[in-house]
VEXFIGU-940608 format. One record per atom (N, C-alpha, C, O): residue in one letter; z, x, y. Coordinates in steps of 0.05 Angstrom, whole numbers, plus 32768, in hexadecimal, padded with zeros to 4 digits. Layout:
BEGIN
aZXY...
! end
This chain:
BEGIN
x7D057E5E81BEx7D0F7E7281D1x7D1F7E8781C2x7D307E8081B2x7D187EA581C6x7D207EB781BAx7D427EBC81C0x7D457EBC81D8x7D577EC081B4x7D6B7EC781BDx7D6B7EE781C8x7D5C7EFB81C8x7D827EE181CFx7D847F0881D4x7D8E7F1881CAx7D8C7F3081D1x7DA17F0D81B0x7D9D7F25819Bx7D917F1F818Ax7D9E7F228175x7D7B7F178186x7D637F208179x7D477F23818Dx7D2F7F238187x7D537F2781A1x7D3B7F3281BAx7D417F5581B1x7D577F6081ADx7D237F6481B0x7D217F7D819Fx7D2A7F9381B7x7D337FA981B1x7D237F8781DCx7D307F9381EBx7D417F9181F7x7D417F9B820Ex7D607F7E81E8x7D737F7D81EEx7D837F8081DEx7D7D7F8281C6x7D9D7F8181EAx7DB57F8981DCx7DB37F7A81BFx7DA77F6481BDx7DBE7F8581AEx7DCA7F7A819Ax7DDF7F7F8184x7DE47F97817Ex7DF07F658177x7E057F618175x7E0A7F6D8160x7DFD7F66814Cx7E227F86815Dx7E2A7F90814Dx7E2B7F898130x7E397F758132x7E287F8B811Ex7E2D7F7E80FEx7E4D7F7B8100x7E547F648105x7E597F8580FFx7E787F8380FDx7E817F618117x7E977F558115x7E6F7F5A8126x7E767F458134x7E6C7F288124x7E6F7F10812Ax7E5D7F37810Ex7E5B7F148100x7E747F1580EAx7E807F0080E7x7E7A7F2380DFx7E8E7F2480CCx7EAA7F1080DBx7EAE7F0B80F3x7EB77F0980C8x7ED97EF880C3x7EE37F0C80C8x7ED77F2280C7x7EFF7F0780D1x7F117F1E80D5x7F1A7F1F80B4x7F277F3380AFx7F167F0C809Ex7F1E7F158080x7F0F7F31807Cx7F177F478074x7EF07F258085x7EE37F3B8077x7EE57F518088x7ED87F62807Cx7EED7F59809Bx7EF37F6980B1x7F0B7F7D80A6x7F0A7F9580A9x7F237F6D8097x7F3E7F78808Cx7F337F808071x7F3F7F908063x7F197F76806Ax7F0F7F868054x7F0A7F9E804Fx7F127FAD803Cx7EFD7FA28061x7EE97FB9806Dx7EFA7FD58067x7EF77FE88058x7F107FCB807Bx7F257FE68086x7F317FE7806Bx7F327FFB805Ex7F3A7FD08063x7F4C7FDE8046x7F3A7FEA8030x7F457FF7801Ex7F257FE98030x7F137FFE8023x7F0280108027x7EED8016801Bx7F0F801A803Fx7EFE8033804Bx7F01804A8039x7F19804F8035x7EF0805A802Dx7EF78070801Bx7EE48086802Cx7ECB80848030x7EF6809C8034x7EE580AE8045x7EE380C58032x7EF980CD802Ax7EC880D48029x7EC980E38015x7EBC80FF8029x7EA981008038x7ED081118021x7ED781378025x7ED281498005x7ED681467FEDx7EC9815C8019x7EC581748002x7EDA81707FEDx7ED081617FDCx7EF581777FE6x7F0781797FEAx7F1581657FD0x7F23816C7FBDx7F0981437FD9x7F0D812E7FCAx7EEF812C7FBBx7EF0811E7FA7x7ED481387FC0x7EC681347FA4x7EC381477F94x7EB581447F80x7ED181647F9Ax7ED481727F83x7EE3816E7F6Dx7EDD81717F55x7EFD81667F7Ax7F1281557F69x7F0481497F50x7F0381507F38x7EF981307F60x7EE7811E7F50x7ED481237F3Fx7ECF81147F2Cx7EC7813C7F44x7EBB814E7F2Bx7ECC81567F1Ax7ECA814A7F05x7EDF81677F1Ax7EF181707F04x7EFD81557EF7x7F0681537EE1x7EFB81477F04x7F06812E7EEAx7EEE81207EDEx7EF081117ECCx7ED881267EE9x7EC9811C7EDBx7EC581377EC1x7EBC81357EAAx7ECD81477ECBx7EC181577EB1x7EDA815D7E9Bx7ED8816B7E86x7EEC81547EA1x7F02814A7E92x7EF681397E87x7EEE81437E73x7EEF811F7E89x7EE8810E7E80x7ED0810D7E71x7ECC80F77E67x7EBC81227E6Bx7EA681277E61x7EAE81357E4Ax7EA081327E36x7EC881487E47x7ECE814D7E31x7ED681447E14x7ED6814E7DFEx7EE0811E7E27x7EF081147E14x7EDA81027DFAx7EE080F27DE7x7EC2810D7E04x7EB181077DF5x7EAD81107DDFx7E9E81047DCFx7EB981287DD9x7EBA813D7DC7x7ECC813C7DB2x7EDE814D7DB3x7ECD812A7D9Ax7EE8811D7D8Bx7EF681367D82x7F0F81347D7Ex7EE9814F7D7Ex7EF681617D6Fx7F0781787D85x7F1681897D7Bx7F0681787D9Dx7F1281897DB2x7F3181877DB0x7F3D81747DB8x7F3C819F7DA3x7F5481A37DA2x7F5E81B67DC1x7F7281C47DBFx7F5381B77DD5x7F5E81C87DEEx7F4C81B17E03x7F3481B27E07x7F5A819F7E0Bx7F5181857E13x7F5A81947E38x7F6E81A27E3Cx7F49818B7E4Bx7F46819A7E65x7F5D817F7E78x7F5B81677E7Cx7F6F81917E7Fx7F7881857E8Cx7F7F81937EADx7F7981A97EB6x7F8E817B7EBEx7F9381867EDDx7FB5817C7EE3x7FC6816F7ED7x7FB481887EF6x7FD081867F07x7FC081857F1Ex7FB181977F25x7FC481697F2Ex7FBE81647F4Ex7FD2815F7F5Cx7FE3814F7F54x7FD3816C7F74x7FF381737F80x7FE4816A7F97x7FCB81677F9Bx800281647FADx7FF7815F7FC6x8012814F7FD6x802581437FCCx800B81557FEFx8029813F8000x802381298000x800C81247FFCx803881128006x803580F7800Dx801F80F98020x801F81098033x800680E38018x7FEE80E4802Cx7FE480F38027x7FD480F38039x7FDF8103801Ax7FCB811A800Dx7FAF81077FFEx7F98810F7FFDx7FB880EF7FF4x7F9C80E27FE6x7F9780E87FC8x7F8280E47FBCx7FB180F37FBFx7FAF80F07FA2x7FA580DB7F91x7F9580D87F7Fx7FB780CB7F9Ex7FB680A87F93x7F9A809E7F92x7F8F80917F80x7F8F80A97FADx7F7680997FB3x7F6780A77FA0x7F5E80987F8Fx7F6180BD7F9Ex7F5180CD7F84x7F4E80BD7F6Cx7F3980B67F61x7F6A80B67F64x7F6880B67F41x7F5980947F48x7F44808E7F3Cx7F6580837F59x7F6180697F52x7F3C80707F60x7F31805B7F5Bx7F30807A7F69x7F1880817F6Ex7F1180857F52x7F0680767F42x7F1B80997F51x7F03809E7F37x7F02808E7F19x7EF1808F7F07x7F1F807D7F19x7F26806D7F01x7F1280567F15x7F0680587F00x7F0680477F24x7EFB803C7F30x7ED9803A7F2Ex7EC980287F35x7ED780517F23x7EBF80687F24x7EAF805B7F08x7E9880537F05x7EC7805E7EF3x7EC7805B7EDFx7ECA80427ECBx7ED8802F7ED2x7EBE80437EB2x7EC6802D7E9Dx7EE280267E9Ax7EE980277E82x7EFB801D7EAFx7F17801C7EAFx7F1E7FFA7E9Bx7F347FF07E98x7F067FF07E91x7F177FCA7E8Fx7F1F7FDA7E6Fx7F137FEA7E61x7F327FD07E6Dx7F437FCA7E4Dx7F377FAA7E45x7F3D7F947E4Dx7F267FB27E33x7F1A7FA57E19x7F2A7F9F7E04x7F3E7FAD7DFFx7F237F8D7DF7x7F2B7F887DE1x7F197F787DCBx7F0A7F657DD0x7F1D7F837DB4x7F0A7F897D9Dx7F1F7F827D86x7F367F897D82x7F0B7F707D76x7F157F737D58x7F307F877D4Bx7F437F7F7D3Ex7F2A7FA27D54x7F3B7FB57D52x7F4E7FC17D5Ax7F5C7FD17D4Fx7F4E7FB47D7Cx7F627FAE7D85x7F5D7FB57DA5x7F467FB27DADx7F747FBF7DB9x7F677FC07DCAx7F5C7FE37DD3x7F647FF77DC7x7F457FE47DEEx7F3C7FFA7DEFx7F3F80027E0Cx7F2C7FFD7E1Ax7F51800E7E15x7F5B801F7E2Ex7F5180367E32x7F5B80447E20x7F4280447E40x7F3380507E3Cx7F3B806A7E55x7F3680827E55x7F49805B7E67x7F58806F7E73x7F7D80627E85x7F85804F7E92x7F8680787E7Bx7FA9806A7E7Cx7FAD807B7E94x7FAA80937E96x7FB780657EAAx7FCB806B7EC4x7FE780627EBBx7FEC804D7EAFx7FF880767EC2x801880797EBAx801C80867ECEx800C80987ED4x8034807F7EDDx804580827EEBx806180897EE0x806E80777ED5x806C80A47EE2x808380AB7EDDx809D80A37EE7x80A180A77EFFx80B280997ED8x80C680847EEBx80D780A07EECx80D680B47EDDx80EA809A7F08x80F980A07F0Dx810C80A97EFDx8113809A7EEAx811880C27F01x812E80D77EF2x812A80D27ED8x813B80C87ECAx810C80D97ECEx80FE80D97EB2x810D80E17E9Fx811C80F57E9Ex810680C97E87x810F80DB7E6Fx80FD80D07E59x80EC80BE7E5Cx810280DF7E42x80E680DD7E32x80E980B67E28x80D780A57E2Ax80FD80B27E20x80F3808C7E1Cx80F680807E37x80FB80687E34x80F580867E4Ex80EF807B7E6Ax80D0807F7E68x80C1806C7E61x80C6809C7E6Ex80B080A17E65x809680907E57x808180877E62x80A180907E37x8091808C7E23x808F806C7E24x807D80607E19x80A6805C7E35x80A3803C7E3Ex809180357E4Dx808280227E4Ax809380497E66x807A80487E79x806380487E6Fx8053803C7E7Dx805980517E58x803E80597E4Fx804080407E39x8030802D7E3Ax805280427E28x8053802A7E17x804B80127E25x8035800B7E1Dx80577FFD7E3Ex804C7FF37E54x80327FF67E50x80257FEA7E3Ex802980067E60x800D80037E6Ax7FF680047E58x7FDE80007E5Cx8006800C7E3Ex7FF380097E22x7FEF7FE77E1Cx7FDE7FDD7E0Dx80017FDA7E2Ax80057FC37E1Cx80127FBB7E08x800C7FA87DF9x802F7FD17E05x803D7FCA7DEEx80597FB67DFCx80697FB97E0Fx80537FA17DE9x80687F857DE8x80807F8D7DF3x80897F867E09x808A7F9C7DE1x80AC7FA47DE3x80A87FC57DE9x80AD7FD57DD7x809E7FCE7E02x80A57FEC7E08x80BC7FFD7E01x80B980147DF9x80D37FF17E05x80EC7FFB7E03x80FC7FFE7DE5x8111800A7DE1x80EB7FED7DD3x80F57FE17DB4x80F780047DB0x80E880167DB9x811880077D98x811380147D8Ax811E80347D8Ax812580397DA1x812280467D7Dx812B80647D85x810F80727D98x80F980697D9Bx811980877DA0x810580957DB0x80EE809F7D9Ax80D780997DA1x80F280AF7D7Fx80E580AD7D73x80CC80957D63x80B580977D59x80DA80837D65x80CA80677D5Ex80B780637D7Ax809F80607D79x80C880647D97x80AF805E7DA6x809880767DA4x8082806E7D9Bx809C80957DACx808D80A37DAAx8075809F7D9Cx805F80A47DA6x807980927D77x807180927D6Ax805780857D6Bx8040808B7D66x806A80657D7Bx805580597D80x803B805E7D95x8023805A7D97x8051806A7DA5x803B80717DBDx801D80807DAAx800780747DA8x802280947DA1x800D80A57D99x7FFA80937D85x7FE2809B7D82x8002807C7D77x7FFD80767D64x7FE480667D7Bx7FCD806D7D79x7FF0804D7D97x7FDB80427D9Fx7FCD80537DB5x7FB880497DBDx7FD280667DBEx7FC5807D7DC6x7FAB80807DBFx7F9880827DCEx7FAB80827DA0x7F9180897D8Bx7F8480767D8Ex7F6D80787D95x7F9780527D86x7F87803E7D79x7F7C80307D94x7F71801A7D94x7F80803C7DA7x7F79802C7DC9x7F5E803E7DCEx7F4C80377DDDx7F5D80597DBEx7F3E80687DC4x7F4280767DE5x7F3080797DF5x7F63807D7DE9x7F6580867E09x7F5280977E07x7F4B80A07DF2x7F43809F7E26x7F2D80B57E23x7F4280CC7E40x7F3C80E47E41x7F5180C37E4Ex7F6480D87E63x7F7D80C67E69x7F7E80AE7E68x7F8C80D37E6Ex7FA580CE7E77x7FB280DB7E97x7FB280F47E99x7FBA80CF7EA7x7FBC80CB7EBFx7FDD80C77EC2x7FE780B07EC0x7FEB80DE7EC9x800580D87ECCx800F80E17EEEx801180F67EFAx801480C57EF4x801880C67F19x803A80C57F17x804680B47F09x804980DB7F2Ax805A80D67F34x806780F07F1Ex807B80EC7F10x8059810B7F1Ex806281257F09x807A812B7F19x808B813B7F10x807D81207F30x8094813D7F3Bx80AD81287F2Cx80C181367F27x80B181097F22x80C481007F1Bx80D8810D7F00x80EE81067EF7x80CA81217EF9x80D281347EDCx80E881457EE8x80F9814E7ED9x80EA814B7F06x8102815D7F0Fx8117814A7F1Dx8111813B7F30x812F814B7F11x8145813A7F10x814A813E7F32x814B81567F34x814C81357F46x8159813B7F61x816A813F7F66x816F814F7F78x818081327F56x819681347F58x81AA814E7F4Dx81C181537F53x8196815B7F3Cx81A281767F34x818B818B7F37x819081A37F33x817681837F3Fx815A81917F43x815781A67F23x815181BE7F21x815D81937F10x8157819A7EF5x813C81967EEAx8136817E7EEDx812881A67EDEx811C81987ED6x811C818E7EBAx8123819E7EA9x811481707EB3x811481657E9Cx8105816F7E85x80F6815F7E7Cx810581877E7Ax80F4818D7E6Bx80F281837E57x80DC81897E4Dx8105816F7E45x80F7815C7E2Dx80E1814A7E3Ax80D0813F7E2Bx80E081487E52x80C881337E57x80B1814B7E5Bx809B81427E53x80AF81617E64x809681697E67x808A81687E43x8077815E7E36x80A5817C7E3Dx8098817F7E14x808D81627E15x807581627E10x8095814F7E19x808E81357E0Ax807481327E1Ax806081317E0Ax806C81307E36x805181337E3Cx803D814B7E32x802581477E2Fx804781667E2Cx803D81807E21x803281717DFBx801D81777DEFx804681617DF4x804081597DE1x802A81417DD7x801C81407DC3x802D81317DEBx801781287DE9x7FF381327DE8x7FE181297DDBx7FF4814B7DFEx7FE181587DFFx7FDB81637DE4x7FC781597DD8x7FE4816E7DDCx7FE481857DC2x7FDD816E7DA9x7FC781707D9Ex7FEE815C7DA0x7FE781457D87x7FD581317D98x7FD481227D84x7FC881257DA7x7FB181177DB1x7F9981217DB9x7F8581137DB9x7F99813E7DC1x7F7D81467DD0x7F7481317DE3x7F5C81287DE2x7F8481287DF3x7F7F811C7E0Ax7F8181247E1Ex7F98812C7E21x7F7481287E32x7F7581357E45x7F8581257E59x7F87810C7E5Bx7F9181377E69x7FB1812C7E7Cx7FB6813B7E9Cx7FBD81527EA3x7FAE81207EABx7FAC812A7EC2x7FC6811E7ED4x7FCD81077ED9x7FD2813B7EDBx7FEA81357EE5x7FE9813B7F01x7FDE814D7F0Dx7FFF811E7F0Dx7FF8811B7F30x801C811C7F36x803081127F2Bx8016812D7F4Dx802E81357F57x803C813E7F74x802A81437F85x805081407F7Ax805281437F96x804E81677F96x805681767F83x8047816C7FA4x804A818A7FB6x806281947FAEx807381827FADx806B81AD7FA8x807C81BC7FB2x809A81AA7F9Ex80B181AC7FA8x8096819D7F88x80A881887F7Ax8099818F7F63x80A881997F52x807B818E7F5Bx807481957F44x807A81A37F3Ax8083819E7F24x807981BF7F44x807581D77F40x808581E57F2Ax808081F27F16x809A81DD7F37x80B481E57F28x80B281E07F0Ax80B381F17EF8x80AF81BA7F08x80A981AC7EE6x809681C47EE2x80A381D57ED8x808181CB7EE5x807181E17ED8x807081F77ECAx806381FB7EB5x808682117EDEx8088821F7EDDx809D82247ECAx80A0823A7EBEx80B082087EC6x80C582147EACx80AD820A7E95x80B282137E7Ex80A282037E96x808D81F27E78x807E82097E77x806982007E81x807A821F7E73x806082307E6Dx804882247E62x803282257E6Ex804C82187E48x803782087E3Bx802581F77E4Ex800E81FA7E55x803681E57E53x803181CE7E66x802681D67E7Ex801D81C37E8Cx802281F17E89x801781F37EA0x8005820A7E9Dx7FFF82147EB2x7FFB82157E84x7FEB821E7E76x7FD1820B7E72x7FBA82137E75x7FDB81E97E67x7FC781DB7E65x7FBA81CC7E83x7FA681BE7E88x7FC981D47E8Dx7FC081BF7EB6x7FB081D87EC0x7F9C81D57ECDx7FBD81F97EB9x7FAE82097ECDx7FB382067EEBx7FBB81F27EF7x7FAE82167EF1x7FAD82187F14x7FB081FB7F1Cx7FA381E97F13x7FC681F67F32x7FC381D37F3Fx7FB381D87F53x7FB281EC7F61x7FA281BF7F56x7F9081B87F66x7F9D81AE7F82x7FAA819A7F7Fx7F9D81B37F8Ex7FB181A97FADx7F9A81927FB5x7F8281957FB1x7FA6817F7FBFx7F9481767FD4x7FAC817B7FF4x7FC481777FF8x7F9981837FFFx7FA2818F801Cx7F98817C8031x7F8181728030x7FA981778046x7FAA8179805Bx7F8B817E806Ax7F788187805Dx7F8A81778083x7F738182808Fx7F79818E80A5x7F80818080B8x7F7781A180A7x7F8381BD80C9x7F7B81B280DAx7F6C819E80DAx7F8381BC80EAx7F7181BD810Fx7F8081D4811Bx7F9781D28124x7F6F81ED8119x7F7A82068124x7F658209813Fx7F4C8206813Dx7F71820E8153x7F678213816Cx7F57822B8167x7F3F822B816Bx7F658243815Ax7F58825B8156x7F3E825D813Ex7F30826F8136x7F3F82468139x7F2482398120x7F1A8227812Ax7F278212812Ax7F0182288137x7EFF82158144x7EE781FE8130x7EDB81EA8138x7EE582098113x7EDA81FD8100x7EEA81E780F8x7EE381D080F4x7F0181F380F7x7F1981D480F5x7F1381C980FFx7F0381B980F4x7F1781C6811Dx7F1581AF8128x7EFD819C812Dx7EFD8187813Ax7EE481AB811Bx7ECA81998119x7ECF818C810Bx7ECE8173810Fx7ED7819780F2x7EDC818780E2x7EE0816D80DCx7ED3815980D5x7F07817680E7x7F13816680EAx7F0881468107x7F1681318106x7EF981478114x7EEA813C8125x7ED5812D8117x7ECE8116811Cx7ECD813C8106x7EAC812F80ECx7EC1811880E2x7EBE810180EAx7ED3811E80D4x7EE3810B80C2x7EEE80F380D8x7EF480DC80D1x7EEF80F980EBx7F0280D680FCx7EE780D08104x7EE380B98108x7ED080E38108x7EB780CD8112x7EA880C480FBx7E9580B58100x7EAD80CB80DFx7EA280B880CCx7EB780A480C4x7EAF808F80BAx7ED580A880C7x7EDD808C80C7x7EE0807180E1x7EE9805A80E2x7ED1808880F9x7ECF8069810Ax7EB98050810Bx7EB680398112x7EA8806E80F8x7E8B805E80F2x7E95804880DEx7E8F803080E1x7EA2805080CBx7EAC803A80B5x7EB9801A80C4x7EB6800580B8x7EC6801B80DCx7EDD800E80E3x7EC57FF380EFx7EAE7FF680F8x7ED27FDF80ECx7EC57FC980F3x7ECA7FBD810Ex7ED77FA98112x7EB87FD58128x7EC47FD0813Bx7EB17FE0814Ax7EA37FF0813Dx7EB07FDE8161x7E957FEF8174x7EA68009816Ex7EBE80078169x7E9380268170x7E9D8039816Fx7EBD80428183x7EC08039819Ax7ECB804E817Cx7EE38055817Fx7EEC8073818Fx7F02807D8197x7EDC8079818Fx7EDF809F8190x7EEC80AA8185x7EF280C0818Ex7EF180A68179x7F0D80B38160x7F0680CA815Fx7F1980DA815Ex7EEA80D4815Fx7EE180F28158x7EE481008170x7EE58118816Ax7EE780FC8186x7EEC811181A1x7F01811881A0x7F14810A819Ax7F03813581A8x7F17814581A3x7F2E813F81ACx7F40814C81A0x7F3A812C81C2x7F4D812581CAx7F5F811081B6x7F76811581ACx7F4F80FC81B4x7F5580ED8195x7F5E80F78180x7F7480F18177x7F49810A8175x7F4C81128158x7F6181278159x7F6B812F8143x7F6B81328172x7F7A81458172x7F958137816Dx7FA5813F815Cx7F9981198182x7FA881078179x7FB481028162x7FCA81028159x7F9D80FC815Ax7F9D80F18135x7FAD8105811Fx7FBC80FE810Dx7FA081258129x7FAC8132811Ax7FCB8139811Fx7FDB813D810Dx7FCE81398134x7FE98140813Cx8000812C8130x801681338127x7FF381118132x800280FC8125x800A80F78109x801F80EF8101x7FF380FF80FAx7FF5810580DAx7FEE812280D1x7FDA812180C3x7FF5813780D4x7FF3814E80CFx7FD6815780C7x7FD1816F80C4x7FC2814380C4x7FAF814280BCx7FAA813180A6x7F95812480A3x7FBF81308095x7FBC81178076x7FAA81098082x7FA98104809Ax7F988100806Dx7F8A80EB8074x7F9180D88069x7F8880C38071x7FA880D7804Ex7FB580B68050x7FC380A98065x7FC180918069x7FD880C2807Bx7FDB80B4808Dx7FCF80B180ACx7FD980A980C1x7FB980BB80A8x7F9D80B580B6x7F93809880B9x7F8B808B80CCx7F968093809Bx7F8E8072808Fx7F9C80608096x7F93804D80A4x7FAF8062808Fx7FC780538097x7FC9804F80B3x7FCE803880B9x7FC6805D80C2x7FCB805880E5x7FB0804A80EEx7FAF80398100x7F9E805280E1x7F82803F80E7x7F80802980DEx7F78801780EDx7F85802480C5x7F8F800F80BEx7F997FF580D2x7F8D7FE180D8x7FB07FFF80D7x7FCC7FEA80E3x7FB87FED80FEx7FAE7FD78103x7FB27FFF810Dx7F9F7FFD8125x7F8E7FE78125x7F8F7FD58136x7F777FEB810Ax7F627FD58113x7F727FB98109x7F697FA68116x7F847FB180F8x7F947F9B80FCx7F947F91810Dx7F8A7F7A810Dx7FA17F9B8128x7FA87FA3813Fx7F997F8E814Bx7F9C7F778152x7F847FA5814Ax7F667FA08160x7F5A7F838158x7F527F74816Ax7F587F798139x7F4F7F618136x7F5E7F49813Bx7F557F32813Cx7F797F52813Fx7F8F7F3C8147x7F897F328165x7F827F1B816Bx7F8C7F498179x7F8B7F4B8193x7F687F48819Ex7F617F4881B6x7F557F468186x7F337F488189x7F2C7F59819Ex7F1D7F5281B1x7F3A7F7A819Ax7F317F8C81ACx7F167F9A8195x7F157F99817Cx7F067FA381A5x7EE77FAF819Ax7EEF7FC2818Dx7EE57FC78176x7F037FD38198x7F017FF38195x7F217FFE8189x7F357FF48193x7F22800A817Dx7F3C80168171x7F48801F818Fx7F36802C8199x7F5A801E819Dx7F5E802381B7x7F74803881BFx7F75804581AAx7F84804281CFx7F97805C81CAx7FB3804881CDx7FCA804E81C7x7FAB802F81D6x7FC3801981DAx7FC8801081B8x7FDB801681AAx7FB7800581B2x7FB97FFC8192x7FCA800D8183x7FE08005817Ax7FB98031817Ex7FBE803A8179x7FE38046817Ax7FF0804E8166x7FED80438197x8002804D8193x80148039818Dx802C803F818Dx800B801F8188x801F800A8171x8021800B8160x803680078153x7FFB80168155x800680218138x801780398137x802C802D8138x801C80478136x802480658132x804C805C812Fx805D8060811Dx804D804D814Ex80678045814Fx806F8030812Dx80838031811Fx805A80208128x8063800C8118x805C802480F4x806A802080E1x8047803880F3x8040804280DBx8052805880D3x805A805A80BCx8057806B80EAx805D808280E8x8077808E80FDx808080A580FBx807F807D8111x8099808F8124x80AD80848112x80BC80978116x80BB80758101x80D0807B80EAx80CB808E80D1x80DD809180C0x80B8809880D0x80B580A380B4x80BD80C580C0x80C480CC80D7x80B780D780A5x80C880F180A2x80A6810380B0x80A9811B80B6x808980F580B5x8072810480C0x8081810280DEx8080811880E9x808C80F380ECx809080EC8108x80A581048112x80AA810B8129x80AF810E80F7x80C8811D810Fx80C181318125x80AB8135812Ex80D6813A812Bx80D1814F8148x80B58144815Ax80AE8153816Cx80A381258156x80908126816Ax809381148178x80A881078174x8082810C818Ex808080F8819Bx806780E28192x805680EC8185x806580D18195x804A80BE8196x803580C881A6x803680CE81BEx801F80CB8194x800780DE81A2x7FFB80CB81BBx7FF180D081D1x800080B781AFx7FE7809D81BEx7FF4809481D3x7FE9808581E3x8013809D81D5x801C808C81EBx8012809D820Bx801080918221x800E80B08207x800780C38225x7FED80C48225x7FDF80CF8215x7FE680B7823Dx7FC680B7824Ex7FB380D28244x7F9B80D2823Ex7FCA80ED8246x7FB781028245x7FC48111822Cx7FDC81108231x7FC0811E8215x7FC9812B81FCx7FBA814781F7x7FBF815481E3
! end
């Protein structure tokens, strides 16, 4: 006897309804929604990266990617280091890193700095030593690691807050690396915090060129291209969501959505996220405007995106 979902003129059962709710929490934590915007990006580092093939390139191509919290910086680089040959090998000769993520610590200074990178080189004792001795070393396994780019997250940490100084021995010391490695150096940074480290470094912002923003996504009433847009993007991430369709893309929703995260689509993610949690806890089908305004209350009504608003999801009509 035929069942009825595999009867060809009857209903049948969504794919997302045979899945575990593990593989369900899978799903959503690796939704990567790709925009104009984020694969151009991804070209310029690839063609960064095409240069480093070139042993003799003394004017090595580098970037400055700027952007607000939720802008998707993060998600870029670990995309495209993802993309890529990222495992650290090791050989007879020693080991081979082929591309270095560094993170700039807090109220930087050049052996804070040059520890961080020492770290992530895999050096024993990061901290051993005068600043000159680490530097030294740095450059020395720099070479002998065969780095092919360098990836420094967290640029706006070079301006002191507390005196809104900027640290300029640490840019020289990143300016310097560029200039004696021919490595190309892609620097990630907050908005409107970068800028500043730049503009006193001439050099240093000579070699980044123009910053690349990643922006926001509008919704202007008087553009009514925005708001397709912006509508295309929540109906290809409802398609992603492991759950009968959502409407996320009708204008009432997405208008929602935007109003709630300015448009970022990290905190786009984030609210969808904690939503379909939500929904697989409670085994609702559909991302719902109830769900939804738990998340928002639990993702986003304490944070600095929530001020001056209300919860989009909590009123029937928006």
């Amino acid at each position: 006897m035929m069942s009825q979902d595999s009867n060809l003129d009857g209903p049948t059962t969504p794919p997302w309804r045979t899945l575990t709710d593990a593989e369900r929490y899978s799903i959503i934590e690796h939704i990567l929604i790709m925009h104009k915007g984020f694969t151009s990006l991804l070209a310029e580092l690839d063609y960064c990266n095409l240069y480093t093939s070139n042993n003799s390139i003394h004017n090595p191509p580098c970037l400055a990617i700027l952007g607000e919290t939720g802008a998707g910086k993060t998600t870029l680089v670990h995309e495209w280091l993802a993309r890529n040959n990222t495992t650290r090998t090791e050989t007879p000769e020693g080991s081979r890193i082929p591309y270095l993520y560094v993170s700039v610590p807090a109220k930087a200074s050049i052996k804070g700095t040059a520890a961080a990178f020492l770290t992530t080189l895999g050096d024993p004792n990061p901290g051993r030593g005068t600043q000159w001795n680490m530097v030294t070393r740095l450059h020395t396994l720099l070479k002998n690691c065969q780095v092919r780019m360098i990836f420094v997250d967290e640029f706006q940490h070079i301006l002191d807050h507390d005196t809104q100084h900027v640290l300029n021995a640490v840019t020289d010391f990143l300016k310097d690396i560029i200039n004696q490695t021919s490595i190309p150096m892609i620097l990630i940074g907050q908005k409107g915090e970068a800028e500043p480290i730049l503009r006193t470094n001439p050099q240093l912002s000579r070699r980044v060129g123009t910053p690349r923003y990643m922006q926001p996504f509008p919704w202007d009433r008087t553009n009514p291209k925005t708001m397709t847009e912006f509508r295309t993007l929540m109906e290809s991430i409802d398609l992603e969501l492991p759950l009968d369709p959502s409407g996320l893309g009708k204008e009432e929703m997405a208008h929602r959505f935007h109003y709630a995260t300015d448009g970022y689509l990290g905190w786009i993610m984030k609210l969808i996220r904690h939503g379909v949690h939500l929904a697989i806890v409670e085994q609702c089908s559909t991302l719902n405007r109830v769900l939804l305004q738990h998340a928002y209350d639990a993702c986003i009504a304490g944070t600095v995106m929530a001020e001056h608003k209300i919860n989009p999801f909590s009123l029937k009509h928006f």
